[in-house]
BAFI-3210 file (N, C-alpha, C; in Angstrom, 3 decimals, decimal comma, padded with zeros to 6 digits):
// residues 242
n [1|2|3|4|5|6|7|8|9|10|11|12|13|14|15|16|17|18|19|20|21|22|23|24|25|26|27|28|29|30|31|32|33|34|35|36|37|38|39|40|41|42|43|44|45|46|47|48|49|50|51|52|53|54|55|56|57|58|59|60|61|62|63|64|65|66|67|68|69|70|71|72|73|74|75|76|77|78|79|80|81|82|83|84|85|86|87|88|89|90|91|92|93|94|95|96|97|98|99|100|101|102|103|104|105|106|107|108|109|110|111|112|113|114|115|116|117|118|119|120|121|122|123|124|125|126|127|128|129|130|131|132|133|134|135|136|137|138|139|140|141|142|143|144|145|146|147|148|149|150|151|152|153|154|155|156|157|158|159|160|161|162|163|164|165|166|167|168|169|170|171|172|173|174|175|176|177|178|179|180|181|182|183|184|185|186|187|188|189|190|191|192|193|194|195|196|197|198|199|200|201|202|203|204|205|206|207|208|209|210|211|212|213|214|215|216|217|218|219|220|221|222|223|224|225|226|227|228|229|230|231|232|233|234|235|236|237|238|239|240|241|242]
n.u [-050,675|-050,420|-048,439|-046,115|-046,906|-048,006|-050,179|-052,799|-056,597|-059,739|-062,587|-066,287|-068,072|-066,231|-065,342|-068,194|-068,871|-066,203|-067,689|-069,836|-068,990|-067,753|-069,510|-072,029|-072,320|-070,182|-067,419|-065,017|-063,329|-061,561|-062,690|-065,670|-065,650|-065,368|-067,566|-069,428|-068,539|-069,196|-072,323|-072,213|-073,583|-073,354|-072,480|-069,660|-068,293|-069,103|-068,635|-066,073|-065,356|-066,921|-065,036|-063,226|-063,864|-065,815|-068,578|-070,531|-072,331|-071,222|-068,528|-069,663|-070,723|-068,658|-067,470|-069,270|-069,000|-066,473|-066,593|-068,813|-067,045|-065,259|-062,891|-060,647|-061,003|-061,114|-062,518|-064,083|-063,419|-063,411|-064,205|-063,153|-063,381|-062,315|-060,295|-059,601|-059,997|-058,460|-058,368|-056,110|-055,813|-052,923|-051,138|-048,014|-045,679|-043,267|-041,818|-043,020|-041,321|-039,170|-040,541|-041,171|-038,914|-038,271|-039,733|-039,155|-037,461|-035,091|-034,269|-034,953|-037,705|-038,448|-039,210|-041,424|-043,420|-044,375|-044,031|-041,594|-038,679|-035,671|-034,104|-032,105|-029,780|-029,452|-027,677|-028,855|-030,596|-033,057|-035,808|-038,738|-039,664|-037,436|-036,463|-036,171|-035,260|-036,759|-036,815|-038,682|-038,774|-037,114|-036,871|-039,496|-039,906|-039,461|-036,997|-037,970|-037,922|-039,486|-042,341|-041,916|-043,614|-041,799|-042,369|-043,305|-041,024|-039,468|-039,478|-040,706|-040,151|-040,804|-040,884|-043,225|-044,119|-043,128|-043,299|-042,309|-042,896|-045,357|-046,220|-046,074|-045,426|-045,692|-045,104|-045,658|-044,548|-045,175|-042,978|-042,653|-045,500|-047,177|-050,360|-050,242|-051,401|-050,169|-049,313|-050,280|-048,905|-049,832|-049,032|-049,861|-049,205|-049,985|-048,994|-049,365|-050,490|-047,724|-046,553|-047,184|-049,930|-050,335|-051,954|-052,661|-052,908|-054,039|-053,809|-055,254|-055,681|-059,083|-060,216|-061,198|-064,428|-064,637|-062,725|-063,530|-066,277|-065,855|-063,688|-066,054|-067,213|-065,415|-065,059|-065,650|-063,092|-061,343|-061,918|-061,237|-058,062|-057,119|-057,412|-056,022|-053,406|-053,331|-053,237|-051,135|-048,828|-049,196|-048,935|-046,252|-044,975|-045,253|-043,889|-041,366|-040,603|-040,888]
n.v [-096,511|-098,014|-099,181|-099,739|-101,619|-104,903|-107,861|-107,124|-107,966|-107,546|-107,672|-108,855|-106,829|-104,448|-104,596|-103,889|-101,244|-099,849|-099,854|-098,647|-096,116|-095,377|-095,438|-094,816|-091,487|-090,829|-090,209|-092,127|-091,258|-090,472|-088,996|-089,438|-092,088|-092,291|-090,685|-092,969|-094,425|-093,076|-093,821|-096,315|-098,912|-101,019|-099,243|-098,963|-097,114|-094,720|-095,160|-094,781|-092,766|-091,053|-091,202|-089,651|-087,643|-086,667|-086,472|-088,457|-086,971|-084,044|-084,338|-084,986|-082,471|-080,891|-082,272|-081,032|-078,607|-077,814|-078,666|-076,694|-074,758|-074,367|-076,081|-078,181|-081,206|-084,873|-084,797|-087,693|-090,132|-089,785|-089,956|-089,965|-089,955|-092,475|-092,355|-092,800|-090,478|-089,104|-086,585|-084,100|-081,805|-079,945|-077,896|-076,227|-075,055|-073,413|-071,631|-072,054|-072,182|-073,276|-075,497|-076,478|-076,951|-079,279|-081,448|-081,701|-082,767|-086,203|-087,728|-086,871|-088,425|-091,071|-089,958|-088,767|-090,683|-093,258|-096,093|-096,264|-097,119|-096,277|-094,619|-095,979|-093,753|-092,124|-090,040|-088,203|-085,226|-083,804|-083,677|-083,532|-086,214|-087,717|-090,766|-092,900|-095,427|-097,072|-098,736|-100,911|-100,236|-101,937|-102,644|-101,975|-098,746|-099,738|-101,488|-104,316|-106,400|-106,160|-107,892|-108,036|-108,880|-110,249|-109,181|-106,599|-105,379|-103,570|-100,029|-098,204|-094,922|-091,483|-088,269|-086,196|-083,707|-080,653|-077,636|-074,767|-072,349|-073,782|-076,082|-080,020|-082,717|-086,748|-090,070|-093,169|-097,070|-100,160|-102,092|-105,255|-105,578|-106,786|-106,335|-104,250|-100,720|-097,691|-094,885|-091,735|-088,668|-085,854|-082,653|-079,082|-075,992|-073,126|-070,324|-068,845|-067,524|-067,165|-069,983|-072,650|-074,106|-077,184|-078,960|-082,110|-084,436|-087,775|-089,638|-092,527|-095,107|-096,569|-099,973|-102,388|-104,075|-107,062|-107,203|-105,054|-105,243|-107,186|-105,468|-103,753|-104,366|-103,927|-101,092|-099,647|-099,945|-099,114|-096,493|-095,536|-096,277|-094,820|-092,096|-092,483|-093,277|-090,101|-089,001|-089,458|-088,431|-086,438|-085,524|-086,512|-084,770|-081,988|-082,630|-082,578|-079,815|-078,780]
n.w [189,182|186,582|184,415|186,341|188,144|188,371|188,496|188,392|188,897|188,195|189,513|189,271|190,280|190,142|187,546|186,648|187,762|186,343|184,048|184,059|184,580|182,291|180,521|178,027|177,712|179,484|180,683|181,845|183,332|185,839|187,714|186,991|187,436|190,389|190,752|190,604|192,840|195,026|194,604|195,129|196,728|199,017|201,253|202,241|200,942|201,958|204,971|204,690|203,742|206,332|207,717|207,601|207,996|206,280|203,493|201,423|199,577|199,986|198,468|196,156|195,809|195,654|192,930|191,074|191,333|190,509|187,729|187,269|187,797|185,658|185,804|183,907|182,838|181,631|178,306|176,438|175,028|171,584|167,635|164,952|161,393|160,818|163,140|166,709|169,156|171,818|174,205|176,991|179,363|180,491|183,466|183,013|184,841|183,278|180,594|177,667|175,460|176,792|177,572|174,577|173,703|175,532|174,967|172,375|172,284|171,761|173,349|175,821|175,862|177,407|179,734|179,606|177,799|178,852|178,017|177,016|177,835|177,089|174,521|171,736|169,714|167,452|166,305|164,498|163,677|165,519|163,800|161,549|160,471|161,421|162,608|165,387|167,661|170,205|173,293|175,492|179,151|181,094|184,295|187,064|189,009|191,478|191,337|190,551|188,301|184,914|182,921|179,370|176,557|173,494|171,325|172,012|172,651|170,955|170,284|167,507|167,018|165,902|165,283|163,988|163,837|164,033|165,274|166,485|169,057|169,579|168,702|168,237|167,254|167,868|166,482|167,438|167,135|167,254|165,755|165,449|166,006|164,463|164,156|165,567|166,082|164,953|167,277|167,498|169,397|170,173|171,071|172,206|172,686|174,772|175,765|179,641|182,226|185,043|183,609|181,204|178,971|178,390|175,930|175,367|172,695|172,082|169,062|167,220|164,576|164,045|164,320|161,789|160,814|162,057|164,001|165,265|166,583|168,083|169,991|171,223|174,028|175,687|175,606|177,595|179,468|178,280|177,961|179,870|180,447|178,846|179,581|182,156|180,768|179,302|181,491|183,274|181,189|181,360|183,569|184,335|182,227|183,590|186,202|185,489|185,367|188,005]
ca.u [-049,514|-050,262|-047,438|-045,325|-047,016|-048,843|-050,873|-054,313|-057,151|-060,751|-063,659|-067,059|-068,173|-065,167|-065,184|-069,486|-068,376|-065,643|-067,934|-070,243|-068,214|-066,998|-070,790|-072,682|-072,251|-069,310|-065,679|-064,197|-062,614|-061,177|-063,670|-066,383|-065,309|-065,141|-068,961|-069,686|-068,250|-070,351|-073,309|-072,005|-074,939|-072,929|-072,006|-068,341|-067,202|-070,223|-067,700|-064,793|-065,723|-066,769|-063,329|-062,278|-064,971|-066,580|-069,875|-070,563|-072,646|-070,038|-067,921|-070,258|-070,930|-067,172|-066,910|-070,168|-068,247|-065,173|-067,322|-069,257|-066,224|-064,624|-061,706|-060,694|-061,729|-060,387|-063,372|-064,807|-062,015|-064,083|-064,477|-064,016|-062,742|-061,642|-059,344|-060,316|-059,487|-058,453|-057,475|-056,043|-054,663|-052,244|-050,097|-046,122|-044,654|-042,551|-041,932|-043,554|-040,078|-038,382|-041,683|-041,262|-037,326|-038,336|-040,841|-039,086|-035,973|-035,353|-033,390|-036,390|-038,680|-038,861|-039,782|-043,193|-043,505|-044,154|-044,063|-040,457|-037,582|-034,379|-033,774|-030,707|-029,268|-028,344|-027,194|-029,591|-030,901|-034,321|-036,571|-039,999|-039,488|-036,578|-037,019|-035,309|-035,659|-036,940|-036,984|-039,159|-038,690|-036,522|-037,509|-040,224|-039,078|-039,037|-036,383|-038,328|-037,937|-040,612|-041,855|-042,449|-043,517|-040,775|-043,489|-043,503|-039,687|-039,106|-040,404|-040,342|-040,436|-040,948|-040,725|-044,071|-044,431|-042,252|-043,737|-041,699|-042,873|-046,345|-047,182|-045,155|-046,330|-044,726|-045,586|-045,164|-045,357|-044,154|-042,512|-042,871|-046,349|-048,068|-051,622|-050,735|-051,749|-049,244|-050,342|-050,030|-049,291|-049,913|-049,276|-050,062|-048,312|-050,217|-048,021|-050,334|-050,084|-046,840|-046,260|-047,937|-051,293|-050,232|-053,107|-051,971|-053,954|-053,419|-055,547|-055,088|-056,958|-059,561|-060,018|-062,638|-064,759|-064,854|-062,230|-064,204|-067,371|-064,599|-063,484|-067,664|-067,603|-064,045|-064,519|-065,745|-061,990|-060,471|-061,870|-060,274|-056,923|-056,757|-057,820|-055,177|-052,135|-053,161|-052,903|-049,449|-048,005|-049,291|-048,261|-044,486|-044,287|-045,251|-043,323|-040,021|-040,196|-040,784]
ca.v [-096,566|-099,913|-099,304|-100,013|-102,830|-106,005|-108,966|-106,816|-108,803|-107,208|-108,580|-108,048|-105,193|-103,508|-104,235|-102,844|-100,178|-098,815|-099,843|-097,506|-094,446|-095,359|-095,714|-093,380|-089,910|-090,596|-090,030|-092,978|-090,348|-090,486|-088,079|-090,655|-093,422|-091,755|-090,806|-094,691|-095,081|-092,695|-094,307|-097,766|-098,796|-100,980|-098,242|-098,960|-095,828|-093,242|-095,291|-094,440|-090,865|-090,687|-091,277|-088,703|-086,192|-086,037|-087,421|-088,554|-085,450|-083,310|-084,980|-084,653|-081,027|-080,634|-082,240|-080,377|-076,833|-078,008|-078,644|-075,426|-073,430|-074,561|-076,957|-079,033|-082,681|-085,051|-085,344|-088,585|-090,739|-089,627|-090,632|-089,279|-089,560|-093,448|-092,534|-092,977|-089,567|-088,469|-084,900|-083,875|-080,463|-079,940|-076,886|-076,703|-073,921|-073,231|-070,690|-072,236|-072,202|-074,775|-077,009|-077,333|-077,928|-080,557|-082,258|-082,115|-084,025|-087,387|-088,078|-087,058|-089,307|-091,990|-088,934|-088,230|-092,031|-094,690|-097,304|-096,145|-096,889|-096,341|-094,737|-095,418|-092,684|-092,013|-088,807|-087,492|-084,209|-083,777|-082,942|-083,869|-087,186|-088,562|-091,929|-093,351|-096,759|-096,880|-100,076|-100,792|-100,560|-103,245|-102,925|-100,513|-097,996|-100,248|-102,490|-105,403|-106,574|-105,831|-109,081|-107,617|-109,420|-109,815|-108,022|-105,137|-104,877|-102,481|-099,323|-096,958|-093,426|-090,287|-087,120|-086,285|-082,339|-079,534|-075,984|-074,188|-072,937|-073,659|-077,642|-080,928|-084,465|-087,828|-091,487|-094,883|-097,943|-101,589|-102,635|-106,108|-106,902|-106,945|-106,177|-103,031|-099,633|-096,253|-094,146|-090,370|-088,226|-084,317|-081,331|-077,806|-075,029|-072,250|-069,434|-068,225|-067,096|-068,741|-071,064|-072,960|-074,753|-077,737|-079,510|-083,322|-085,150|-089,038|-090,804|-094,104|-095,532|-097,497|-101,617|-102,052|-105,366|-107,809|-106,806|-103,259|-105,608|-108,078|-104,709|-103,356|-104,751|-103,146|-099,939|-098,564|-099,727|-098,361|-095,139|-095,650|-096,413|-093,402|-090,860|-092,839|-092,577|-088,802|-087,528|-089,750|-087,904|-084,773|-085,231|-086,243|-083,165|-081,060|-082,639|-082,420|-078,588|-078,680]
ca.w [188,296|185,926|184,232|187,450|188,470|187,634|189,092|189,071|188,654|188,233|190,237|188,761|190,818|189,890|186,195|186,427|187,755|185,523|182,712|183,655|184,481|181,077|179,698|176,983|177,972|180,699|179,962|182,139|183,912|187,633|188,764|186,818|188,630|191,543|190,940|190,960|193,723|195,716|194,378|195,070|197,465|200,369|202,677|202,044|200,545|203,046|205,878|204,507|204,199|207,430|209,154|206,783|208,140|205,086|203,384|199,680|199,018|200,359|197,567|194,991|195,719|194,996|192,122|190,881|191,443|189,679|186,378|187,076|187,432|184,517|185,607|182,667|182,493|179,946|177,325|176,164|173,708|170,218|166,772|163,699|159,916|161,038|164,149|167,899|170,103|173,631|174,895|178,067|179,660|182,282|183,265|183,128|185,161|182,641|179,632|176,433|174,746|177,251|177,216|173,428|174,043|176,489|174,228|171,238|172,608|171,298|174,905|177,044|175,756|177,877|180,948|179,687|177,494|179,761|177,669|175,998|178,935|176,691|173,000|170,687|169,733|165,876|165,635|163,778|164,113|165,484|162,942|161,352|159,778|161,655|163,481|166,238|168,399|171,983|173,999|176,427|180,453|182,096|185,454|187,460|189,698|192,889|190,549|190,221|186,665|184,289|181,579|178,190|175,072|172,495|170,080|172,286|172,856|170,227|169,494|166,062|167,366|164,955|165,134|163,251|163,579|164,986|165,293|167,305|170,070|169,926|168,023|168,104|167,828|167,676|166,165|168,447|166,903|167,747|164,505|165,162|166,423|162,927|164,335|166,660|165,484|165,288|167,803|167,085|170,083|169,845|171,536|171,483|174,135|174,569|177,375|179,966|183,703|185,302|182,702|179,773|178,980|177,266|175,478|175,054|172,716|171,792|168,440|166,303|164,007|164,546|163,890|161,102|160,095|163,104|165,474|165,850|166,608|169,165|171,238|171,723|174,967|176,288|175,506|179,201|180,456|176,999|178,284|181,461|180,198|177,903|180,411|182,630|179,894|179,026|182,880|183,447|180,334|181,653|184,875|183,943|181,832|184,036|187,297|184,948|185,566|189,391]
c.u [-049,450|-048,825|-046,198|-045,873|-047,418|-049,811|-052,502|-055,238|-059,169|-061,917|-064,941|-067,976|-067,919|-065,557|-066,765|-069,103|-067,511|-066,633|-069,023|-069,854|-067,453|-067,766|-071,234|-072,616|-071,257|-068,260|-064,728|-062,722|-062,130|-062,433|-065,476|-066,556|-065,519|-067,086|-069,529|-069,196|-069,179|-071,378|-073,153|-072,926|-074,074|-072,822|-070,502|-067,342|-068,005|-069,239|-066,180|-064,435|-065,604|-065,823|-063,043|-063,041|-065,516|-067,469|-069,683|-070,903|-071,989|-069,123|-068,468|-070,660|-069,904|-067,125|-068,250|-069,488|-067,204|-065,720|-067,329|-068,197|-064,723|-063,257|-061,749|-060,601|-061,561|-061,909|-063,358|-064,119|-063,501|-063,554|-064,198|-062,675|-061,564|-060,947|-060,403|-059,154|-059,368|-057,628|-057,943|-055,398|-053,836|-050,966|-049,072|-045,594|-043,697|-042,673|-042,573|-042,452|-039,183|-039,396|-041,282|-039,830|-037,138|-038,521|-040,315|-037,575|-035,581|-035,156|-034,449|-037,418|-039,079|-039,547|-040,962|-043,902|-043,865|-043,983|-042,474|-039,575|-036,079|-034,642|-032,107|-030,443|-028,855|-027,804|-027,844|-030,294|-032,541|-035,094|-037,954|-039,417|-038,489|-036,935|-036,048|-036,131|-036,106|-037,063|-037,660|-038,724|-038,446|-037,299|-038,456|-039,472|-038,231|-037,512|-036,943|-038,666|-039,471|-041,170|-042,661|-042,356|-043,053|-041,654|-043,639|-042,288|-039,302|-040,083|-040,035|-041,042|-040,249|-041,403|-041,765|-044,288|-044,040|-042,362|-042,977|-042,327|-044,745|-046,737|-045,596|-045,720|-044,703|-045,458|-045,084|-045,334|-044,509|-044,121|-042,777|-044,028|-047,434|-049,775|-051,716|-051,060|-050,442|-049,934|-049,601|-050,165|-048,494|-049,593|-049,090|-050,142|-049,658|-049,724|-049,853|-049,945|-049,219|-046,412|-046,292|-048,981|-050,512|-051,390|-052,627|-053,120|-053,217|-054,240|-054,753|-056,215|-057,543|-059,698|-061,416|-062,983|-064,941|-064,322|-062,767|-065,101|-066,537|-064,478|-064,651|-067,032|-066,544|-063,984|-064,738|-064,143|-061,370|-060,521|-061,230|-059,001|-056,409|-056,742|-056,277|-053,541|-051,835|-052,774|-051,541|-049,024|-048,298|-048,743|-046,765|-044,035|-043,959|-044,178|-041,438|-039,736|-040,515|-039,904]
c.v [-097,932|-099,881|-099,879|-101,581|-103,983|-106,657|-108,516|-107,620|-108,220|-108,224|-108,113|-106,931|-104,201|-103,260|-103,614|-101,563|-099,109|-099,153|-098,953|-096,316|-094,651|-095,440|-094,875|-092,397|-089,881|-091,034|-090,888|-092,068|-090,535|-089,925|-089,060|-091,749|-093,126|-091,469|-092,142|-094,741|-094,306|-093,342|-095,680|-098,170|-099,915|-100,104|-098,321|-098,058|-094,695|-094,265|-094,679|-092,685|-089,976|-090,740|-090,320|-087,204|-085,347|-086,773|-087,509|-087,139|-084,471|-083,553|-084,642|-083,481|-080,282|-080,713|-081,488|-078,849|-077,046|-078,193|-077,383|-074,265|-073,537|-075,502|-078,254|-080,383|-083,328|-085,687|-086,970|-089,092|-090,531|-090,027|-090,442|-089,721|-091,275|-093,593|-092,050|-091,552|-089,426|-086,983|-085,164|-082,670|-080,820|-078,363|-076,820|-075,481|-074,004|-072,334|-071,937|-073,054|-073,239|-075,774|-077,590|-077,919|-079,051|-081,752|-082,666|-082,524|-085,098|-088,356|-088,204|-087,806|-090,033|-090,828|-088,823|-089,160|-092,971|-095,823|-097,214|-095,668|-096,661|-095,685|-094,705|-094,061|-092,506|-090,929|-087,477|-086,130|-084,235|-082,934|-083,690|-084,831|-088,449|-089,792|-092,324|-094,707|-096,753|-098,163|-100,206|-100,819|-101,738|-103,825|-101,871|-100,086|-098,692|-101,329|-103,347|-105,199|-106,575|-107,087|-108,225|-108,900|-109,326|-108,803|-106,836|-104,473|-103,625|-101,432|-097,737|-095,866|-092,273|-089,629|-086,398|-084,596|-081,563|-077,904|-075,348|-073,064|-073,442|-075,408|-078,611|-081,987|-085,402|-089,035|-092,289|-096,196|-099,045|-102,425|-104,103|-107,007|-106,372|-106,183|-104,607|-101,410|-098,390|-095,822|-092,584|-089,597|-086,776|-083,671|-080,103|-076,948|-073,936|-071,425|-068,765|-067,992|-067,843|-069,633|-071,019|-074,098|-075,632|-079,025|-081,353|-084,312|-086,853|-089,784|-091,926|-094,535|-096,989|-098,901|-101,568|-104,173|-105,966|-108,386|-105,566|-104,514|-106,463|-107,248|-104,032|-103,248|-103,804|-101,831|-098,827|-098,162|-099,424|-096,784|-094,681|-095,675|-095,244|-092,437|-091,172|-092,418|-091,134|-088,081|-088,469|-088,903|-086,811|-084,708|-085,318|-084,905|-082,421|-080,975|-082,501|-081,043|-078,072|-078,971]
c.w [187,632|185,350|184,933|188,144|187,991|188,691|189,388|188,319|189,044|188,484|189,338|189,206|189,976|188,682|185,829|186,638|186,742|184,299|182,843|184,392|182,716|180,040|178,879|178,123|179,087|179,989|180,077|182,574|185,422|188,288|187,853|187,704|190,039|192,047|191,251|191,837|195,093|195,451|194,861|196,457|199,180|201,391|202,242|202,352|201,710|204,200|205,907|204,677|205,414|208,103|208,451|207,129|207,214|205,172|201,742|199,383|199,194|198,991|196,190|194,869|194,766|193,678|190,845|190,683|190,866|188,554|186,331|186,936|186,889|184,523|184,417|182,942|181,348|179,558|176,753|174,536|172,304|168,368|165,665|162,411|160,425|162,619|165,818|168,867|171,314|173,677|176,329|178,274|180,879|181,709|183,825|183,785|184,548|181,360|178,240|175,882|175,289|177,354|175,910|173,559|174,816|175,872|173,402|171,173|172,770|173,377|175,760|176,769|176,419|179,679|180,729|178,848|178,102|179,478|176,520|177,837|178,605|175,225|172,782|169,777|168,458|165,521|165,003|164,637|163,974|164,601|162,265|160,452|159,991|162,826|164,542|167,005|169,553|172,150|175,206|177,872|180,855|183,540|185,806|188,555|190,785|192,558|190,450|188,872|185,762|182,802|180,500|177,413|174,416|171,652|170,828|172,686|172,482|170,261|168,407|166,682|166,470|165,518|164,016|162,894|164,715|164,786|166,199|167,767|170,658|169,233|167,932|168,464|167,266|167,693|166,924|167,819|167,063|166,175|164,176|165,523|164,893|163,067|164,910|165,608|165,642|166,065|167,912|168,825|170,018|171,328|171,486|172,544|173,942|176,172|178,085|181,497|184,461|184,951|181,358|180,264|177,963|177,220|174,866|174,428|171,766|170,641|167,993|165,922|164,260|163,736|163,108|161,338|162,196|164,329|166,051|167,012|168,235|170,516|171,467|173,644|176,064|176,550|176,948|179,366|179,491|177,221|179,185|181,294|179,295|178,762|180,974|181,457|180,297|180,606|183,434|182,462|181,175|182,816|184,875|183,324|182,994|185,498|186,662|185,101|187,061|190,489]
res [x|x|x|x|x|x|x|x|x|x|x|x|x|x|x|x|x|x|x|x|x|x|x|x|x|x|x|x|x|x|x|x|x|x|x|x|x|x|x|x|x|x|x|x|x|x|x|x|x|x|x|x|x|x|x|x|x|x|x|x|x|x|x|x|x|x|x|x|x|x|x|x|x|x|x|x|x|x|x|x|x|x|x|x|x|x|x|x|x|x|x|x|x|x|x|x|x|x|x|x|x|x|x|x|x|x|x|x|x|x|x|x|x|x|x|x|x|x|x|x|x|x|x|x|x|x|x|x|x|x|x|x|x|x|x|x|x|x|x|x|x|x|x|x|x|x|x|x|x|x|x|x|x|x|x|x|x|x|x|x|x|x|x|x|x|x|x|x|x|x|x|x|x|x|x|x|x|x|x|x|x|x|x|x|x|x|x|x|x|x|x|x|x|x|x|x|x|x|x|x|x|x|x|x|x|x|x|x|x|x|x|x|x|x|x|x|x|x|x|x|x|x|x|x|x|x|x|x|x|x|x|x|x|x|x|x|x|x|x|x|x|x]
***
């Protein structure tokens, strides 16, 4: 939960590691990482296992049969027409029709947001184009106070697209740090056994010229932090109807 905490401090192990579960052809996925860490050649993790009355390969069998029999996996943050992508699924025991009423409620925002702990309130009626304020998180759960950057205090929230009951996105952007990007975040219901499938996907466009060339090096734990976002959102949705 980074969001909740602070003071972490990556060793270089660590930071090899996520950079390659986060390398060409790997998603920088949990279950990535998780592969590196079986492989990680101390013994460490084949100890850890063992109290657990397991083994790596045991582990990797698993997550071998969860590919093969089709569990969804968030794909590999992609590229195209300027903007940088991530999709994620997760499913909402819930009808379709109160997901999008969930989603597309200025109020609930900060429930499936993490980085929006408060909006003002104008009245306005939710609809495609209307904006509202969010402010970031005071403290984290445990109360200990949280330090934000005045530049990330604020944030411009829109209401970008409202399909009822099947599409609805929404814009984020910090009004006053000059450099940051909007970041567009989608989703798209589809009803299905017990619930809904909702498909959560997050882009922004990308940095051209010689801040692209600047973040190269980052992008393993950029993959890591996206995956991370997309399965907190998904997971708040979905624990808001449990």
């Amino acid at each position: 939960m980074f969001h909740e905490t602070d003071g972490y401090e990556l060793k270089q192990r660590a930071a090899d590691l996520i950079g390659r579960a986060g390398g060409k052809s790997r998603d920088g996925s949990a279950a990535a990482v998780l592969r590196e860490l079986l492989a990680e050649p101390s013994g460490l993790i084949a100890d850890i296992l063992h109290r657990l009355d397991a083994t790596p390969q045991e582990v990797l069998e698993r997550l071998d049969r969860s590919v093969a029999g089709g569990v969804a996996t968030a794909p590999e943050p992609s590229v195209s027409k300027g903007r940088t992508t991530g999709t994620q699924e997760t499913f909402v025991p819930a009808p379709a029709a109160q997901v999008w009423a969930f989603l597309a409620d200025p109020v609930r925002v900060p429930e499936w947001e993490v980085s929006v702990g408060s909006i003002e309130l104008s009245g306005q009626e939710a609809r495609p184009g209307a904006v509202w304020e969010g402010r970031a998180p005071e403290a984290r759960q445990d109360g200990k106070p949280l330090k934000i950057k005045p530049l990330f205090r604020r944030r411009l929230i829109e209401l970008v697209t409202a399909e009822c009951p099947h599409r609805l996105a929404w814009s984020f952007e910090y009004p006053d740090a000059s450099q940051s990007r909007p970041i567009l975040t989608e989703f798209t219901l589809a009803p299905t056994t017990g619930g809904t499938q909702v498909t959560i996907t997050t882009s922004w466009t990308r940095r051209t010229g010689w801040r692209r060339l600047v973040g190269v090096p980052l992008r393993p734990l950029q993959k890591l932090m996206v995956w991370l976002h997309l399965f907190q959102t998904g997971s708040a949705i979905s624990r808001a109807f449990r």
